[in-house]
Jmol script that loads the backbone (N, CA, C; Angstrom):
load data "model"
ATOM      1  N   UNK A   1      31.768  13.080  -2.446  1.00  0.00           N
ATOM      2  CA  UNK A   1      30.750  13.381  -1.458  1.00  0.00           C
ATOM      3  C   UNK A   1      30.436  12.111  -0.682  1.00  0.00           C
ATOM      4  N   UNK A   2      30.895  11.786   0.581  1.00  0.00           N
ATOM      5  CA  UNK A   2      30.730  10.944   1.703  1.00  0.00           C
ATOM      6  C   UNK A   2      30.097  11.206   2.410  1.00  0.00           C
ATOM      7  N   UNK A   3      28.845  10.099   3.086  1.00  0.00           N
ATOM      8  CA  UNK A   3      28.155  10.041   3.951  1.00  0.00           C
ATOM      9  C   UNK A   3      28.893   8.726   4.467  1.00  0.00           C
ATOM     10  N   UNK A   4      28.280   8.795   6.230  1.00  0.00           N
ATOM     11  CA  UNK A   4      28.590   7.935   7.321  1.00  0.00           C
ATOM     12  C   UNK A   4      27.944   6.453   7.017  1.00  0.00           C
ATOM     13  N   UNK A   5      28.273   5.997   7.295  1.00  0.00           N
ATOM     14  CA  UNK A   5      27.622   4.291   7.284  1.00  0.00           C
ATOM     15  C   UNK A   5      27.028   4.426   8.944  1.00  0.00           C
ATOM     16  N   UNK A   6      25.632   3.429   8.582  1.00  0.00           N
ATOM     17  CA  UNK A   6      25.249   3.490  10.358  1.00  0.00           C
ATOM     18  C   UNK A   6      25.444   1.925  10.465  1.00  0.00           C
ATOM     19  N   UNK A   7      25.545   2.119  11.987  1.00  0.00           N
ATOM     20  CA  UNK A   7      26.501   0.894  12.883  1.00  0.00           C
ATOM     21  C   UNK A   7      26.253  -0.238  12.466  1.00  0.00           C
ATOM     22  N   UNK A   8      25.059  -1.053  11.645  1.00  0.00           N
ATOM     23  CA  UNK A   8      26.023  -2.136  11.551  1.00  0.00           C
ATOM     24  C   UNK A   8      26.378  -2.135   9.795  1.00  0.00           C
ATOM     25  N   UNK A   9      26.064  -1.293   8.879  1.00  0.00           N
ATOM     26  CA  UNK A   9      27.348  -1.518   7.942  1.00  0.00           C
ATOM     27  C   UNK A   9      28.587  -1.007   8.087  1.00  0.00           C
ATOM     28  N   UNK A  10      28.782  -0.648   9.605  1.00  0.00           N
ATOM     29  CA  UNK A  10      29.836   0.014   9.388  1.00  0.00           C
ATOM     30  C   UNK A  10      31.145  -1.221   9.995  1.00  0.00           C
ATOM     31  N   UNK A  11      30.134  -1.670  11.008  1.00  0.00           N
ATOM     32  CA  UNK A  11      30.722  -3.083  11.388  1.00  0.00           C
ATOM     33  C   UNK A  11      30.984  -4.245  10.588  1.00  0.00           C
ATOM     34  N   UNK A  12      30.122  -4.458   9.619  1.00  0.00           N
ATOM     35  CA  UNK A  12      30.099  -5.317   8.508  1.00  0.00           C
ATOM     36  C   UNK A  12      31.184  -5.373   7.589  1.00  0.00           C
ATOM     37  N   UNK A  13      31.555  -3.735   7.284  1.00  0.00           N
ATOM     38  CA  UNK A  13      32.187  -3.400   6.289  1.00  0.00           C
ATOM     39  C   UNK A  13      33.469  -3.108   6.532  1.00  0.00           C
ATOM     40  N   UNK A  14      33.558  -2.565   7.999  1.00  0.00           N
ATOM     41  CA  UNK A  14      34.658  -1.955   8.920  1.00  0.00           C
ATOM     42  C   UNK A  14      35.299  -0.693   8.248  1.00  0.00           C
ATOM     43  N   UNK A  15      34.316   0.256   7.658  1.00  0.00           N
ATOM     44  CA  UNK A  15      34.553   1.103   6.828  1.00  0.00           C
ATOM     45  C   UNK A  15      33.702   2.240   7.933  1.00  0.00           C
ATOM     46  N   UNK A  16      33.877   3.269   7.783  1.00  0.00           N
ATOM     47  CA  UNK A  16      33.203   4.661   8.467  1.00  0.00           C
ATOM     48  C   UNK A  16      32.484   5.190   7.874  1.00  0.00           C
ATOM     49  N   UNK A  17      32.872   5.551   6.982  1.00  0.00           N
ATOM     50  CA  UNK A  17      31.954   6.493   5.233  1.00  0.00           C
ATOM     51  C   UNK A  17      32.228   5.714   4.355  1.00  0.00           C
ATOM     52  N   UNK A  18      31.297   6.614   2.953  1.00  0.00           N
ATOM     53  CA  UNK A  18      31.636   5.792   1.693  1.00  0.00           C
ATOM     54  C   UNK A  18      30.890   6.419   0.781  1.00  0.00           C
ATOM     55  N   UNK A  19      31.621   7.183  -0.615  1.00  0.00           N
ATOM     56  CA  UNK A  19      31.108   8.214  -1.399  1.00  0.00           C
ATOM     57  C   UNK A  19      29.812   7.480  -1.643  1.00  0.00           C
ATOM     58  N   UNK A  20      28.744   8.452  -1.134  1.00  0.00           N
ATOM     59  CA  UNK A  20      27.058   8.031  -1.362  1.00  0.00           C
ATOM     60  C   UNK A  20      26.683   8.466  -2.900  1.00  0.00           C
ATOM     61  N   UNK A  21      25.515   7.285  -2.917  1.00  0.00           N
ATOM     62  CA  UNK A  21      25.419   7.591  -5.106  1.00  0.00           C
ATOM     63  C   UNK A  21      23.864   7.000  -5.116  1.00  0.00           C
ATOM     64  N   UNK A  22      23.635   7.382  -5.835  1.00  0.00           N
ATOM     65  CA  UNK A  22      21.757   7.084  -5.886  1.00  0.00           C
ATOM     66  C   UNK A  22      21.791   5.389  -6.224  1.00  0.00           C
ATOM     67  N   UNK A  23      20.472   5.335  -5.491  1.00  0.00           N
ATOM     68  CA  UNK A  23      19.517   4.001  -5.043  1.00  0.00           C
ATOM     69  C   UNK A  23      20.536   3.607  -3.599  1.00  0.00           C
ATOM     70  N   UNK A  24      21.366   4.376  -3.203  1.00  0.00           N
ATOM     71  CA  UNK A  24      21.801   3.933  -1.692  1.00  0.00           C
ATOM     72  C   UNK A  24      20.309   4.207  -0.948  1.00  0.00           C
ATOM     73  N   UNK A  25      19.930   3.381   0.252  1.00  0.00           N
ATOM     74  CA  UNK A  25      19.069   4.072   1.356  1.00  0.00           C
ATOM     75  C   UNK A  25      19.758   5.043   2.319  1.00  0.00           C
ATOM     76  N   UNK A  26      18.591   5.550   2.506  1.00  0.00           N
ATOM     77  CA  UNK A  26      19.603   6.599   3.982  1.00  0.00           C
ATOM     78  C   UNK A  26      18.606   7.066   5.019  1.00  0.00           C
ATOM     79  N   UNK A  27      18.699   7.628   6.267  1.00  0.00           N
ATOM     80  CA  UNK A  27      18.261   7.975   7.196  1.00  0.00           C
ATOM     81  C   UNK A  27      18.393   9.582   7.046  1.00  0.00           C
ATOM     82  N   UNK A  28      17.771  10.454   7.350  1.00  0.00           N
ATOM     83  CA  UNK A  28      18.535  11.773   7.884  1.00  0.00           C
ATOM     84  C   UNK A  28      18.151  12.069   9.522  1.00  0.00           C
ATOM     85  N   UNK A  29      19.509  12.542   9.647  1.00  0.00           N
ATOM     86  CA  UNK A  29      20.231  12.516  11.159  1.00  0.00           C
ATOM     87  C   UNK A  29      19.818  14.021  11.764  1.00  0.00           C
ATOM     88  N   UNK A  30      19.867  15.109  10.589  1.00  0.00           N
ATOM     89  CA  UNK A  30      19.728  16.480  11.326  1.00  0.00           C
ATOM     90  C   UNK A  30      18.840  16.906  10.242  1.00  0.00           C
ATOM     91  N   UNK A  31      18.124  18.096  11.296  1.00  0.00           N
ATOM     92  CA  UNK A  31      17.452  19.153  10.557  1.00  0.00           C
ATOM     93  C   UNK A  31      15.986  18.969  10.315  1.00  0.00           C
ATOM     94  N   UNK A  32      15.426  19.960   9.726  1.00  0.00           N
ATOM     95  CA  UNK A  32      13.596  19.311  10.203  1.00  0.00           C
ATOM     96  C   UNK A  32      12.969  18.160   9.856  1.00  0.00           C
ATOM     97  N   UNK A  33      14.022  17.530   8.972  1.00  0.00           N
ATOM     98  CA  UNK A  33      13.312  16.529   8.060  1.00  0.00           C
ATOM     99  C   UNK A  33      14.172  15.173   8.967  1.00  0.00           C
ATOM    100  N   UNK A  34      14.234  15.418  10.429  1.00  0.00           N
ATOM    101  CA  UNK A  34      15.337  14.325  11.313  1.00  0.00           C
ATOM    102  C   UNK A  34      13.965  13.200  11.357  1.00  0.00           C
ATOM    103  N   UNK A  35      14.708  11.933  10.955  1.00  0.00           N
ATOM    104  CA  UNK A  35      14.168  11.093  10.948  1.00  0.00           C
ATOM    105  C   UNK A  35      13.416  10.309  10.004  1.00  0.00           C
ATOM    106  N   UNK A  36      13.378  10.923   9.027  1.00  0.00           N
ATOM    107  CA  UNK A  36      12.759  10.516   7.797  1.00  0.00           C
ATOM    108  C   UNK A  36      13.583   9.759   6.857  1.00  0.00           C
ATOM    109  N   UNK A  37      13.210   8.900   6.253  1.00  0.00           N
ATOM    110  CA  UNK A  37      14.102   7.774   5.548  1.00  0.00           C
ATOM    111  C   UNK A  37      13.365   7.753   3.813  1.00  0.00           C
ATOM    112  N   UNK A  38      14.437   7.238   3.346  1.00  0.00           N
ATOM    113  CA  UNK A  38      14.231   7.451   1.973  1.00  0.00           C
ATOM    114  C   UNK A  38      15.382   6.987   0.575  1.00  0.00           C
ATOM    115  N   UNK A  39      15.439   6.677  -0.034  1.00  0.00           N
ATOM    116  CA  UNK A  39      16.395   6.891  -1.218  1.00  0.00           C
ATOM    117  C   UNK A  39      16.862   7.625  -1.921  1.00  0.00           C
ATOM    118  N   UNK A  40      18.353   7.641  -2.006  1.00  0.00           N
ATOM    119  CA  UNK A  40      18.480   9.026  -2.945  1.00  0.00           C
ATOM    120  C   UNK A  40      18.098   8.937  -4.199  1.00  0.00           C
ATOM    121  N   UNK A  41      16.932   9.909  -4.817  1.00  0.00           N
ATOM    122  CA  UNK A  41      17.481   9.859  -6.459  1.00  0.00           C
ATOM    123  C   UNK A  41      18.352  10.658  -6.677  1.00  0.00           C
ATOM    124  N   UNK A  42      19.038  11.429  -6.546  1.00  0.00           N
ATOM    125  CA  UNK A  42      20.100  11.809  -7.259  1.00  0.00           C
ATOM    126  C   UNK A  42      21.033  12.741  -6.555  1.00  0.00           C
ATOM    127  N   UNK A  43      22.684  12.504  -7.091  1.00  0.00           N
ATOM    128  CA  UNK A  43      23.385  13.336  -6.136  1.00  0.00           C
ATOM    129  C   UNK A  43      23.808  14.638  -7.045  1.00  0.00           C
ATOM    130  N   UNK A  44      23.678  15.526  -6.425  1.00  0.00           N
ATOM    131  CA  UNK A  44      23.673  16.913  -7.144  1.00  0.00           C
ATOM    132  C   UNK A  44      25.036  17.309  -6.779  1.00  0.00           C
ATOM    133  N   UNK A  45      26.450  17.199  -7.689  1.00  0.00           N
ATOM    134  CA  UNK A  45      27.497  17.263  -7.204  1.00  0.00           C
ATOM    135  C   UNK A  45      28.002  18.974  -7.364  1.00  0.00           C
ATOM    136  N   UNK A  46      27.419  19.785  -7.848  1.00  0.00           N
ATOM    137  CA  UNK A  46      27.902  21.150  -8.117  1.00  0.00           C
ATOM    138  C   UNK A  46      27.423  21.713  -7.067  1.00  0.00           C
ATOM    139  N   UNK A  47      25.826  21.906  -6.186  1.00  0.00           N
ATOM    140  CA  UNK A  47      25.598  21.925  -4.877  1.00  0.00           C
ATOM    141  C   UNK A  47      26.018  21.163  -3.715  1.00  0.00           C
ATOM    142  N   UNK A  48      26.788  20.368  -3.861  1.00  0.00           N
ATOM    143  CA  UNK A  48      27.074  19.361  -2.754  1.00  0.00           C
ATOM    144  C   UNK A  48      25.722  18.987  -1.793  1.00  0.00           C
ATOM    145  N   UNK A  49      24.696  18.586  -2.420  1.00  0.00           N
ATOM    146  CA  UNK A  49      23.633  18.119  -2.013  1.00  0.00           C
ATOM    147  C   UNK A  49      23.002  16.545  -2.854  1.00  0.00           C
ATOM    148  N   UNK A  50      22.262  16.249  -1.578  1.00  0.00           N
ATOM    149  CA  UNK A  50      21.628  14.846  -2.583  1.00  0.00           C
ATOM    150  C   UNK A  50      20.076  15.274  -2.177  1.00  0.00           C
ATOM    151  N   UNK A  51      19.315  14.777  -3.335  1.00  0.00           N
ATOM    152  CA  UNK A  51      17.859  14.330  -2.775  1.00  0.00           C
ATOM    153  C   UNK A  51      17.372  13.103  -3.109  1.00  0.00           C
ATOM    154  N   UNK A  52      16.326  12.764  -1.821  1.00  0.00           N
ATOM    155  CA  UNK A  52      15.721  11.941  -1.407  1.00  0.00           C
ATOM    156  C   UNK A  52      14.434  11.540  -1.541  1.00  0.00           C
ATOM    157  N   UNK A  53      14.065  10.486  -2.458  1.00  0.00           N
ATOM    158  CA  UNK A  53      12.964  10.343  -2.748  1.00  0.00           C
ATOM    159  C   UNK A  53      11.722  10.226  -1.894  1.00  0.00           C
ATOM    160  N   UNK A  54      10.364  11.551  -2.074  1.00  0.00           N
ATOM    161  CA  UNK A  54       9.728  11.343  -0.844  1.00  0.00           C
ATOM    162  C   UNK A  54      10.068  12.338  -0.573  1.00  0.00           C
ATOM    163  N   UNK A  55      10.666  13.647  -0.312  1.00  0.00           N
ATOM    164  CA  UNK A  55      10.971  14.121   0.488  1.00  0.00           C
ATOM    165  C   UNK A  55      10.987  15.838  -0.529  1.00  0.00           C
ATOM    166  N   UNK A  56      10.282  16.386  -0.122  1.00  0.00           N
ATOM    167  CA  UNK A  56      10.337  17.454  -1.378  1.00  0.00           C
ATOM    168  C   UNK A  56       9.088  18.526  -0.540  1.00  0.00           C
ATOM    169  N   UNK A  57       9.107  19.577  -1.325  1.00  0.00           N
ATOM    170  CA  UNK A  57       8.221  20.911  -0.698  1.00  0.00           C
ATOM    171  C   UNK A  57       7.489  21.068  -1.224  1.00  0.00           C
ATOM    172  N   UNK A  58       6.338  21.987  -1.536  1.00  0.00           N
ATOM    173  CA  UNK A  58       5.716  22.204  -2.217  1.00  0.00           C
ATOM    174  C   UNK A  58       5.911  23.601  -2.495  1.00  0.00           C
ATOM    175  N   UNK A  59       5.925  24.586  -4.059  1.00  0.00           N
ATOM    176  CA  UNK A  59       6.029  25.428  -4.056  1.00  0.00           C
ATOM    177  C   UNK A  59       4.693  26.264  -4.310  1.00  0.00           C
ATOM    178  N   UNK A  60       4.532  27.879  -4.275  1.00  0.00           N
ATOM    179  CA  UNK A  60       3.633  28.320  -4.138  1.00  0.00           C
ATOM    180  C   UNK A  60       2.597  28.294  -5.133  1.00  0.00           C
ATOM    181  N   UNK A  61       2.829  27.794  -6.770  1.00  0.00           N
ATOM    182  CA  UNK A  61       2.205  27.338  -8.076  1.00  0.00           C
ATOM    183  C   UNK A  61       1.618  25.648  -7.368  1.00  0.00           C
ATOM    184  N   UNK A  62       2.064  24.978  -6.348  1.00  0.00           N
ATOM    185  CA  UNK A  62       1.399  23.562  -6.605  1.00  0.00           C
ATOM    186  C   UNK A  62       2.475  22.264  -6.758  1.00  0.00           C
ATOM    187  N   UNK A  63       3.707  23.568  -7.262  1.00  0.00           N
ATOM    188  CA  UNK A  63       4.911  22.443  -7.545  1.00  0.00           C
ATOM    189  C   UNK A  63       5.576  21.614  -6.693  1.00  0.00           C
ATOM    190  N   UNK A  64       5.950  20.053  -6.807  1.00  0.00           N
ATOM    191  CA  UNK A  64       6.720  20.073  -5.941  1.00  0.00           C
ATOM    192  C   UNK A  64       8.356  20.118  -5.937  1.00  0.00           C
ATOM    193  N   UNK A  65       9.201  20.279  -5.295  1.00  0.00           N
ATOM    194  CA  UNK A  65      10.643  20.564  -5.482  1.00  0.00           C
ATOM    195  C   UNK A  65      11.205  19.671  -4.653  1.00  0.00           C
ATOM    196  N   UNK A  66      12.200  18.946  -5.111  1.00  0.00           N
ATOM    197  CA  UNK A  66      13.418  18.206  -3.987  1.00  0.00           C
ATOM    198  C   UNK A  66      13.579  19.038  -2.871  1.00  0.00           C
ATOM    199  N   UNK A  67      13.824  18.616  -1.805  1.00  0.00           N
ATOM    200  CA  UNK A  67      15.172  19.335  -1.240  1.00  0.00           C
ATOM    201  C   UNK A  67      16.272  18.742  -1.036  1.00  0.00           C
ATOM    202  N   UNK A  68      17.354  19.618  -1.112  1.00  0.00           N
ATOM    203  CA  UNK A  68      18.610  19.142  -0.988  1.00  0.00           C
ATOM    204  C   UNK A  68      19.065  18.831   0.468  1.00  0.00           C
ATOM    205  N   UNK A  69      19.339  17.879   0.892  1.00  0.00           N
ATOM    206  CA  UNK A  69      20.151  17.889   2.448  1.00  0.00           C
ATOM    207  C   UNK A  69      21.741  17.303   1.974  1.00  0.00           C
ATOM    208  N   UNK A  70      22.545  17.853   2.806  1.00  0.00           N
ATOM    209  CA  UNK A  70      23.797  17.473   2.872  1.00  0.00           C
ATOM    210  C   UNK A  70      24.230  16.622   3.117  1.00  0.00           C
ATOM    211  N   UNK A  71      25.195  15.585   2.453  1.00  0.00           N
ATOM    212  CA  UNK A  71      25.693  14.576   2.638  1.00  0.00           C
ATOM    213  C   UNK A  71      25.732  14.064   4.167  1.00  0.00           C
ATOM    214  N   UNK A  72      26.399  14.843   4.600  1.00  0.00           N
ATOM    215  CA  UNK A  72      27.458  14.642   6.621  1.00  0.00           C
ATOM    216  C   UNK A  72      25.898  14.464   7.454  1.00  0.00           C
ATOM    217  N   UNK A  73      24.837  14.808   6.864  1.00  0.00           N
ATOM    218  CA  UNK A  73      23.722  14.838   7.432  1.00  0.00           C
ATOM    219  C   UNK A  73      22.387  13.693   7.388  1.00  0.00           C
ATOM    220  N   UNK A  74      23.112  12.957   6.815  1.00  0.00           N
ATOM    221  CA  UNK A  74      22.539  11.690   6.223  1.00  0.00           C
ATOM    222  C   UNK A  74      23.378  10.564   6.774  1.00  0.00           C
ATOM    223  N   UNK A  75      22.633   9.555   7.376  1.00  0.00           N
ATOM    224  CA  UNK A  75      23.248   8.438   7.363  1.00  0.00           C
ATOM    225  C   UNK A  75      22.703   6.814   6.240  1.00  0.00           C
ATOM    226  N   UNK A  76      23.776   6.286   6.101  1.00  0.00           N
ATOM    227  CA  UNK A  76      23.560   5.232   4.819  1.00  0.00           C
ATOM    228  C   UNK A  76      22.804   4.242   5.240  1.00  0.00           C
ATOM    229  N   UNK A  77      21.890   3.693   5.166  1.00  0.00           N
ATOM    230  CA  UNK A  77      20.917   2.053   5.490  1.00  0.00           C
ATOM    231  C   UNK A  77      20.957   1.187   5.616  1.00  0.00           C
ATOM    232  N   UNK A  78      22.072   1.419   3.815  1.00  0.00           N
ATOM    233  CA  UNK A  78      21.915   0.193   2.773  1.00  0.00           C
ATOM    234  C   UNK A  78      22.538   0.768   1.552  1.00  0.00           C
ATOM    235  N   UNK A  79      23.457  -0.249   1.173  1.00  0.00           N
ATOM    236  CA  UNK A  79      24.528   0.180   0.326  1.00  0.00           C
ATOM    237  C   UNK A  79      23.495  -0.520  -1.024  1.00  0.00           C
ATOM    238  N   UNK A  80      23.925   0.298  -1.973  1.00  0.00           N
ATOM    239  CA  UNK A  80      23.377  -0.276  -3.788  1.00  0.00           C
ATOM    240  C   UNK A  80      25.294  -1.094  -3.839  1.00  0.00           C
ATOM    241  N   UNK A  81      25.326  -2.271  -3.586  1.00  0.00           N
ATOM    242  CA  UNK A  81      26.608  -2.882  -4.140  1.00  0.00           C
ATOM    243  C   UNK A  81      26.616  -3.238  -5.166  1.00  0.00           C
ATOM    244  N   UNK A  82      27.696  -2.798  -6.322  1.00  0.00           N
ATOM    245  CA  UNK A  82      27.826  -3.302  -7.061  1.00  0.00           C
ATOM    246  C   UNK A  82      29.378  -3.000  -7.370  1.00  0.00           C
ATOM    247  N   UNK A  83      30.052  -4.054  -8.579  1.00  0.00           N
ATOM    248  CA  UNK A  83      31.359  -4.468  -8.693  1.00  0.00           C
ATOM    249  C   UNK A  83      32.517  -3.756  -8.313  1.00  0.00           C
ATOM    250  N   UNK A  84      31.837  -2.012  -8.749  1.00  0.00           N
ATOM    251  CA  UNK A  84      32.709  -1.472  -8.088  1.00  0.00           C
ATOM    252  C   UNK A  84      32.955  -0.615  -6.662  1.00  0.00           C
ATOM    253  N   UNK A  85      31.484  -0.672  -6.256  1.00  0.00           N
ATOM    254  CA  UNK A  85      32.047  -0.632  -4.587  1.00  0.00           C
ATOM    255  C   UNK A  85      32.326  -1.903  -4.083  1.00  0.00           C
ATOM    256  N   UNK A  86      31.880  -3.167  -4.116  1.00  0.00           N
ATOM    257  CA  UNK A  86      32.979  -4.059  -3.543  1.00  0.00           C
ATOM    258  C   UNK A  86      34.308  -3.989  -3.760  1.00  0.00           C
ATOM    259  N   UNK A  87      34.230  -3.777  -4.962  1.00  0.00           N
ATOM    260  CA  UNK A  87      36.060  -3.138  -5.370  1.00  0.00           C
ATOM    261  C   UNK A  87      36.719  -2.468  -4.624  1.00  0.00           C
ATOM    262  N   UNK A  88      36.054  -0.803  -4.170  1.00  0.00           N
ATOM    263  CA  UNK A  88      36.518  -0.123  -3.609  1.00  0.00           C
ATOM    264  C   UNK A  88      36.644  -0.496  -2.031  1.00  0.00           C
ATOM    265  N   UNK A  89      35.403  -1.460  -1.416  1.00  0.00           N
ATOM    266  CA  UNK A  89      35.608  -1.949  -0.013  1.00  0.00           C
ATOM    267  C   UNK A  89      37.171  -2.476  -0.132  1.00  0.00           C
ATOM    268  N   UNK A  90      37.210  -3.520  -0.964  1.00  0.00           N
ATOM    269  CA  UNK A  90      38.455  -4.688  -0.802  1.00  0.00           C
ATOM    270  C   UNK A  90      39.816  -4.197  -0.962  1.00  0.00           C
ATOM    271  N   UNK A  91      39.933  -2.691  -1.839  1.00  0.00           N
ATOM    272  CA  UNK A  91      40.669  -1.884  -1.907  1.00  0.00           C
ATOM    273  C   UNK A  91      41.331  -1.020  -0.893  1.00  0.00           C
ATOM    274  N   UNK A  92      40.451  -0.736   0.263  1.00  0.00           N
ATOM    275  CA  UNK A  92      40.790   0.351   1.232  1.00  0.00           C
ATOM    276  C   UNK A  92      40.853  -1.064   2.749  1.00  0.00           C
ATOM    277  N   UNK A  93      40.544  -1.935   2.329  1.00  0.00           N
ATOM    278  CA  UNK A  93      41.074  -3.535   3.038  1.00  0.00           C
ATOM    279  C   UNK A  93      42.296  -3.918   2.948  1.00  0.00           C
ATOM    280  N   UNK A  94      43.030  -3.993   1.665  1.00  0.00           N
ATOM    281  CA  UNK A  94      43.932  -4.158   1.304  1.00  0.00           C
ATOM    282  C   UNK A  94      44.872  -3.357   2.036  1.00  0.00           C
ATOM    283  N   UNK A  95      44.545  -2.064   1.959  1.00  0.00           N
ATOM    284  CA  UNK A  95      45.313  -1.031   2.446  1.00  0.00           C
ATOM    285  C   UNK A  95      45.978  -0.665   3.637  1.00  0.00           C
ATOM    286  N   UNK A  96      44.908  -1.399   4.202  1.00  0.00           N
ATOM    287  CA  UNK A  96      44.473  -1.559   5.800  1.00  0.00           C
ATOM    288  C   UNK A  96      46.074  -2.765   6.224  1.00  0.00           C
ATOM    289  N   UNK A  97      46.107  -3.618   5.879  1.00  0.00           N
ATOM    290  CA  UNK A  97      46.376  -4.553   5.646  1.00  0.00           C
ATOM    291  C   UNK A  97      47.780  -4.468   5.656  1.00  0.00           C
ATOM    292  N   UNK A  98      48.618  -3.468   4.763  1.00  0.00           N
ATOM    293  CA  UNK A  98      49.597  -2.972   4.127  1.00  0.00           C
ATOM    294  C   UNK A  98      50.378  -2.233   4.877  1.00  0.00           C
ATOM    295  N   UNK A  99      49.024  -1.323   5.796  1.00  0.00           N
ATOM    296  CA  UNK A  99      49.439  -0.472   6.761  1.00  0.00           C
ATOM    297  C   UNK A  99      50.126  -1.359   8.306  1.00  0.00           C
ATOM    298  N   UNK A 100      49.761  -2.442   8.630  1.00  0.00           N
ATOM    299  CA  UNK A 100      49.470  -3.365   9.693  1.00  0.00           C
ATOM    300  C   UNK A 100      50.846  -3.956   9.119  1.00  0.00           C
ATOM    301  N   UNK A 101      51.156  -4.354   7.979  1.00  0.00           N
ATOM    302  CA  UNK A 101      52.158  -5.136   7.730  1.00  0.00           C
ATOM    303  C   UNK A 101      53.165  -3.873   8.210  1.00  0.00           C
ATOM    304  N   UNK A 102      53.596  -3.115   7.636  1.00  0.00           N
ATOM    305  CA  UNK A 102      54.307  -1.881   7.751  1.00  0.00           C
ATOM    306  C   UNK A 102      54.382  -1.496   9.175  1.00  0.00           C
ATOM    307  N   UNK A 103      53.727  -1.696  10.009  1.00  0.00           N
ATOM    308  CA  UNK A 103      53.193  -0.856  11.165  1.00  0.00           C
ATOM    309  C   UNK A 103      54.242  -2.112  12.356  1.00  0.00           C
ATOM    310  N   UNK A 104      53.595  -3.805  11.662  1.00  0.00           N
ATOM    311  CA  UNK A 104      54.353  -4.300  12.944  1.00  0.00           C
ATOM    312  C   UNK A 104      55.923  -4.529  11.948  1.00  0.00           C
ATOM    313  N   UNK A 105      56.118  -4.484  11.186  1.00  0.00           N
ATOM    314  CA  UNK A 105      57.584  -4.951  11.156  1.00  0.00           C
ATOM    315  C   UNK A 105      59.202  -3.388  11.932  1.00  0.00           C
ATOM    316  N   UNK A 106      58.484  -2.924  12.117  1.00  0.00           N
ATOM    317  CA  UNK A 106      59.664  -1.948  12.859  1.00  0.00           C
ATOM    318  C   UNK A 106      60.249  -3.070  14.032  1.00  0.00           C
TER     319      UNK A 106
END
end "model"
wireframe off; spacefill off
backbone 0.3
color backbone group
């Protein structure tokens, strides 16, 4: 489940997306809740939804409930880095890299 990077990690990183995972920040881009910012706590991978801390309904008992918004509908802030998403940045760098080597030697 990938969300977009906004412009400047995307420049930073030179990456487009990047599977989103809780304590990332994010923006949301669409839908009633456009504009509201927040953290994910948690990504709900059997719904293909995440929720966002802060951001929840109230139900008709008093309760309150997450809501789920969709990944593609969220943009990222602020990456939670750790060993292995730098990994995975330097990985799809590499690649990059591999492709360029390949690409000019014809």
């Amino acid at each position: 489940m990938s969300a977009p990077l906004n412009k400047e990690l995307r420049d930073k990183h030179k990456v487009r997306s990047i599977p989103i995972r809780k304590d990332d920040e994010v923006t949301i881009v669409r839908g009633a809740n456009k504009g509201r910012e927040g953290t994910v706590s948690s990504v709900y991978r059997l719904k293909y939804v995440v929720h966002i801390k802060g951001i929840a309904r109230e139900k008709t008992n008093g309760q309150s409930v997450p809501i789920g918004v969709h990944p593609s509908k969220v943009v990222i802030t602020k990456l939670k880095l750790d060993k292995d998403r730098e990994e995975l940045l330097k990985r799809i760098e590499r690649g990059r890299e591999e492709k360029a080597k390949r690409g000019s030697g014809d």
